[in-house]
Residue, then its C-alpha position, 0 to 999 in steps of 0.5 A: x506495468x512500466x514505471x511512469x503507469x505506476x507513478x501516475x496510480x501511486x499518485x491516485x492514490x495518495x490523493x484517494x487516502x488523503x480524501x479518505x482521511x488518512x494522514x500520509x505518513x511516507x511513499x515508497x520505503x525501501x528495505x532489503x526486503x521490498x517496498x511499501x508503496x505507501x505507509x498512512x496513519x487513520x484512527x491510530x492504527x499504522x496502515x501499509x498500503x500497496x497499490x496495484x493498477x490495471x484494466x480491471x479489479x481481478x487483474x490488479x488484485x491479483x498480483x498481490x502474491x503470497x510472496x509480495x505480501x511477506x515481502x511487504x510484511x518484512x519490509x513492515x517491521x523494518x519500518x516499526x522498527x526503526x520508528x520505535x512504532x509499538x501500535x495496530x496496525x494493518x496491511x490494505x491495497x489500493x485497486x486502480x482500475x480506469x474507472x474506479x480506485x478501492x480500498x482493500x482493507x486487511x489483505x491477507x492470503 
């Protein structure tokens, strides 16, 4: 997917979360381990979002792979790290497709 189609569904959904009543927290933090496309706070918990486009829900969910998630798992605990964050907290997908966006709660493999 080229950079400009994964802007265009980041923003997506950011704007979906933020109807959803999650606070956004941060976009794209980057550590030597990965990237969290999107960080959200909803009902005290710390959410790490990743966010993954394509033609259909099975061909975005799927290249969440065991090694992106424990990248994004690291890159997590960077990001608490460094924020003194000691609270719940989550890892949830955000699917965009042409016709739809969902929300993936707690993705594990």
């Amino acid at each position: 997917m080229s950079r400009e189609k994964g802007n265009i569904a980041e923003s997506k959904a950011v704007s979906f979360l933020q109807e959803s009543g999650y606070e956004i927290l941060e976009q794209n933090f980057y550590s030597r381990f990965g990237e969290i496309d999107i960080i959200v706070m909803k009902d005290n918990a710390l959410h790490f979002v990743e966010v993954k486009s394509g033609e259909d829900y099975e061909s975005a969910i799927y290249n969440i792979t065991p090694q992106k998630l424990s990248r994004i798992i690291k890159t997590a605990q960077v990001y608490m790290k460094k924020h003194n964050f000691d609270s719940d907290y989550v890892f949830d997908a955000v699917v965009v497709t042409p016709d739809k966006l969902l929300l993936v709660e707690n993705i594990t493999l």
